[in-house]
C-alpha positions in Angstrom: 18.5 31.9 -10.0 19.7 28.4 -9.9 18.7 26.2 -6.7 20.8 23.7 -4.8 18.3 20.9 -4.0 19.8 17.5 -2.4 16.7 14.3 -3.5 14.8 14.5 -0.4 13.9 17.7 -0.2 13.0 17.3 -4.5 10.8 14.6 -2.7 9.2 16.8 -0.2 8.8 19.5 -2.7 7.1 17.5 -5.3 4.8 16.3 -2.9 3.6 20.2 -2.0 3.3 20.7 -5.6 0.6 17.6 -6.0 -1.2 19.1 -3.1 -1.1 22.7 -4.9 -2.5 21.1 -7.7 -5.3 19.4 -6.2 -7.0 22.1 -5.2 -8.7 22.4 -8.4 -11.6 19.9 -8.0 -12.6 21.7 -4.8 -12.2 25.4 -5.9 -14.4 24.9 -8.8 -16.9 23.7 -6.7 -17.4 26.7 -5.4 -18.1 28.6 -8.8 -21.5 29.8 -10.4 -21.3 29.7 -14.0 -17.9 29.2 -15.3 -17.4 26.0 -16.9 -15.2 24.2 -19.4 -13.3 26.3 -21.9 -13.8 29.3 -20.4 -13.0 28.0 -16.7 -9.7 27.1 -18.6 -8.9 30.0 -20.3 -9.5 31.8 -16.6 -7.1 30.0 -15.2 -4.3 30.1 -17.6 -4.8 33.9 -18.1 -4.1 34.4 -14.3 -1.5 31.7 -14.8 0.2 34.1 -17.6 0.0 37.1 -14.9 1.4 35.6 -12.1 4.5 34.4 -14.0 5.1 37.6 -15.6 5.4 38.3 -12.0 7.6 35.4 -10.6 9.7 34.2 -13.3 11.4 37.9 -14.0 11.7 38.1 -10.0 13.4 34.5 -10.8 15.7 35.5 -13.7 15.4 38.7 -14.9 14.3 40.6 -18.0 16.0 37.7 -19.4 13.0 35.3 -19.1 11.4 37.3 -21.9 14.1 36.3 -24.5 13.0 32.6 -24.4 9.7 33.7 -26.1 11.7 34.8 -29.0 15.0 33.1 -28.9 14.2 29.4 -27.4 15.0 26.5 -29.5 13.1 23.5 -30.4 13.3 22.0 -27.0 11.8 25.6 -25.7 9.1 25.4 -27.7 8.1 21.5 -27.4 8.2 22.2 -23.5 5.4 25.1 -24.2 3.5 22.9 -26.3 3.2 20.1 -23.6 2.4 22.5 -21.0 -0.3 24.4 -23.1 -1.6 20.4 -23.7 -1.6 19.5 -20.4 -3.5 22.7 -18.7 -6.2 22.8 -21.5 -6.7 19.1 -22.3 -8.3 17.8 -19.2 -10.7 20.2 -18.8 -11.5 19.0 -22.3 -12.2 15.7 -21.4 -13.9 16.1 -17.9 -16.7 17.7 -20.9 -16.7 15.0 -23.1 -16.2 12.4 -20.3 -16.5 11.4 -16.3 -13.8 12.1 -14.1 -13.7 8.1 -13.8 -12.7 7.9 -16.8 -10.1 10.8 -17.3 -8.5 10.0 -14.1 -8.0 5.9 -14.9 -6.5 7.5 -18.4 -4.5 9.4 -16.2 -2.6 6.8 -14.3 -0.5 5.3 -17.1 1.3 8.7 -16.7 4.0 6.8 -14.8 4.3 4.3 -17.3 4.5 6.3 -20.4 7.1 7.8 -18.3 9.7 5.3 -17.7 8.8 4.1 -21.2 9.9 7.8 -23.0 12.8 8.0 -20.5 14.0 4.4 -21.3 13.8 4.6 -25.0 14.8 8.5 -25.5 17.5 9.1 -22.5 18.6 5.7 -22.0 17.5 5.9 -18.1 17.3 2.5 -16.5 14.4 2.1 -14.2 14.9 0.3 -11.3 12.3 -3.4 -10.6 11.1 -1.7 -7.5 10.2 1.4 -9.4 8.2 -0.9 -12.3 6.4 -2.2 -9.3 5.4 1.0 -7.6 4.3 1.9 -11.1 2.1 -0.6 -11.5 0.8 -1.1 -8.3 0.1 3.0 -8.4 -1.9 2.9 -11.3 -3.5 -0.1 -10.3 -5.1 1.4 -7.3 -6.1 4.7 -8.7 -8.0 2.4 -11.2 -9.1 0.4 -8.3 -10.5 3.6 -7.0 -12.9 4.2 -9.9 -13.7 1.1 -11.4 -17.1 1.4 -9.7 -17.5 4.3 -12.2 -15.8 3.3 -15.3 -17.7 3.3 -18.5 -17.0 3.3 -22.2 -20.3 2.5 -23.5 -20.8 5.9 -26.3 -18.6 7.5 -28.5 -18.4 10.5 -26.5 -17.0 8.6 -23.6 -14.6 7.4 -26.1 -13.3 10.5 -27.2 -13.2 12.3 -23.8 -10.7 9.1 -22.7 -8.7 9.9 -25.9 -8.5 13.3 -25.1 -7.2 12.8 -21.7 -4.7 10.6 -22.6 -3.1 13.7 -24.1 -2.3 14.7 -20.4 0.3 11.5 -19.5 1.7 11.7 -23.2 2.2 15.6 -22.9 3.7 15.0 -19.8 5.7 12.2 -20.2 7.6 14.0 -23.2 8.1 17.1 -20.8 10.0 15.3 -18.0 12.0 13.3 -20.4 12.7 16.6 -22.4 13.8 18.1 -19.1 15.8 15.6 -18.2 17.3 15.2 -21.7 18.0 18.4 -21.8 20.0 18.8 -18.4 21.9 15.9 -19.5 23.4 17.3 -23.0 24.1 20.3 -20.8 21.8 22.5 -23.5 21.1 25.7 -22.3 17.2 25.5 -22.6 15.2 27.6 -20.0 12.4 24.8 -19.9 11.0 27.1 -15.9 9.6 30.0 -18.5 8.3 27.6 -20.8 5.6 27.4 -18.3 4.9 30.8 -19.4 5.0 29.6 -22.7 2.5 27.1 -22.5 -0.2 29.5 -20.6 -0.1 31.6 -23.1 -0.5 29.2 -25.5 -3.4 27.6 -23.5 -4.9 31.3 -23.3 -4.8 32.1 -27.1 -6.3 28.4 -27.9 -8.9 28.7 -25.3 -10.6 31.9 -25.5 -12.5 31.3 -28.9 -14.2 28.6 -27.8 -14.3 30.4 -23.8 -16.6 33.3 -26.0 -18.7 34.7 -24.7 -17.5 35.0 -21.2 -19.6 34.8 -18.7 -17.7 34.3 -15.0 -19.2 36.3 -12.3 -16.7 38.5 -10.3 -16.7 35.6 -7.7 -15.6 32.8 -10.0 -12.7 35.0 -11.6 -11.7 35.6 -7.8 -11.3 31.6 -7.2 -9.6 31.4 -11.0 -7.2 33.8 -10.3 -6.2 32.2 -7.0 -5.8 28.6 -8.7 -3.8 30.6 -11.9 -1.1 31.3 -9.1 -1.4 28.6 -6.5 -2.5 25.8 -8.6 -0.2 26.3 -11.6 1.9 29.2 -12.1 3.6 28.0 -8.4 3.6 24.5 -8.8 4.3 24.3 -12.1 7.7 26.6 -11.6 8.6 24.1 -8.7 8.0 21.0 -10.4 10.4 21.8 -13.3 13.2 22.5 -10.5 12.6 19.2 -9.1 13.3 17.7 -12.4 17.2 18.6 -12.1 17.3 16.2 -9.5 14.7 13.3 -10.0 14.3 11.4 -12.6 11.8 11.6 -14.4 9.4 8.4 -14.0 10.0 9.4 -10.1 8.1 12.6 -10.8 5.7 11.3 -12.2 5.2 9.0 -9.7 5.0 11.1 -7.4 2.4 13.3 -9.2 -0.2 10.6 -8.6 -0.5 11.7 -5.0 -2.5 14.6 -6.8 -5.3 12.5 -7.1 -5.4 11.3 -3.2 -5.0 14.9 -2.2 -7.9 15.8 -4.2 -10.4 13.2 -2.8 -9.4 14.6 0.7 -9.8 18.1 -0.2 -13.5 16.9 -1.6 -14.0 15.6 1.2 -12.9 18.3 3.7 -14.1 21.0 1.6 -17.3 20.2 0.3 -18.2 17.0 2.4 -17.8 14.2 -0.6 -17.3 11.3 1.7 -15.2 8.5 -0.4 -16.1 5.2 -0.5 -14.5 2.2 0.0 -13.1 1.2 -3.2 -11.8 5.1 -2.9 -10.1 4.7 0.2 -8.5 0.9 -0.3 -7.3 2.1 -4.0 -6.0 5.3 -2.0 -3.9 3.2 0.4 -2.4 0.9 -2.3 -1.1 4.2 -3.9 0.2 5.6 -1.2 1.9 2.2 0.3 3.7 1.9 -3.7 4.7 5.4 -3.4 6.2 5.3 0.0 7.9 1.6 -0.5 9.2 3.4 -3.7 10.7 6.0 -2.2 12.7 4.0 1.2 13.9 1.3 -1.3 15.5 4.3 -3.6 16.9 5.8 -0.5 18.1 1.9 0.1 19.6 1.8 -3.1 21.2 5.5 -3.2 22.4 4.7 0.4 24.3 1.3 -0.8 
């Protein structure tokens, strides 16, 4: 199924996806005993389901020949994915969320940085700016709870920079992809990468202890929160560029204060909300002076 999307509705849809994937931090608030690897492996096993559901209703029996006949690009796609859904729960154990969601803002950055360098994509001065400005405020937001002061704190930052390297290389892949015109089917390497994320998770999940309840709020964030968002972010790529996306993917972070603070009455602070509104006011400037531009 190939989609027809003109840039502001990529816009519009990449901003639904960040606010699928926010949910996270407020559904696992409201689970009793699974934690870590094996709230991870949940997730990405009910990730694996609902794609075997969507993607064939997508393409076809067809979507099951990547597994076997995908090329390198396939299987680097996977790879990123299965990094990205297992290594910040990772760090969230060896570190605070401070500190894996400052590492997380230089995603833009690393970015523009792959996509200049490996597909020759010139970034625009106003898209720099929103960069920095973005990543600036989300670190704004935290800096009240920063700390490196152990080891572990150390490695739980290292481990989450996995997340904007992992997910840098996938947008430029995309993006390089599209561009040679290589026939790569990079929407089920989402499938890919679950299953990947399953089969490295559930050693160290063992022995599984969810409740009914907590498998009931994992399954609904496998399908809403990444089997869904994941499928529709990938589409987007064909039309934005990739530093864009991952632009816009920082609006994951704002969405996920609010829903902390609607669903389970975290009240942010003021640092939160001022570091909020510099990311939102880079985002949006972003975004009318590329319509500027386009327009001209």
């Amino acid at each position: 199924m190939k989609l027809h999307l003109t840039h502001g509705r990529a816009v519009l849809l990449m901003v639904l996806v960040t606010l699928m994937w926010s949910t996270a931090g407020v559904v696992t608030r409201q689970l009793d005993e699974a934690r870590s690897f094996e709230l991870t492996f949940w997730r990405s096993f009910f990730t694996v389901l609902s794609l075997l559901v969507i993607l064939p209703l997508m393409q076809g029996r067809a979507v099951f020949q990547g597994i076997f006949k995908g090329g390198l690009s396939y299987w680097i796609s996977g790879l990123c994915w299965c990094v990205m859904f297992t290594a910040f729960m990772v760090a969230l154990s060896l570190s605070t969320v401070a500190n894996v969601l400052v590492t997380l803002a230089v995603g833009p950055l690393l970015t523009a940085l792959f996509a200049r360098i490996f597909i020759g994509h010139r970034i625009a001065a106003h898209t720099w700016t929103a960069i920095v400005l973005a990543g600036g405020g989300i670190a704004w937001m935290h800096a009240p709870n920063f700390t490196m002061g152990d080891s572990k704190q150390l490695i739980g930052t290292v481990v989450a920079l996995m997340v904007p390297i992992a997910g840098a290389s996938n947008w430029t892949l995309v993006q390089r992809s599209q561009s040679l015109g290589l026939k790569v089917d990079l929407i089920s390497a989402v499938l890919l990468g679950a299953i990947l994320s399953c089969l490295f998770t559930l050693p160290l999940a063992l022995p599984l202890s969810a409740s009914s309840h907590d498998v009931a709020w994992l399954a609904l964030l496998g399908l809403t929160q990444l089997a869904i968002p994941c499928v529709v972010s990938v589409i987007c790529a064909s039309v934005l560029k990739a530093p864009e996306i991952s632009l816009l993917a920082l609006l994951e972070v704002i969405f996920g204060i609010a829903w902390a603070w609607l669903g389970v009455g975290e009240v942010p602070g003021p640092t939160v909300l001022t570091g909020g509104a510099l990311v939102m006011t880079a985002l949006v400037a972003n975004e009318l002076l590329g319509m500027r531009s386009r327009g001209a």
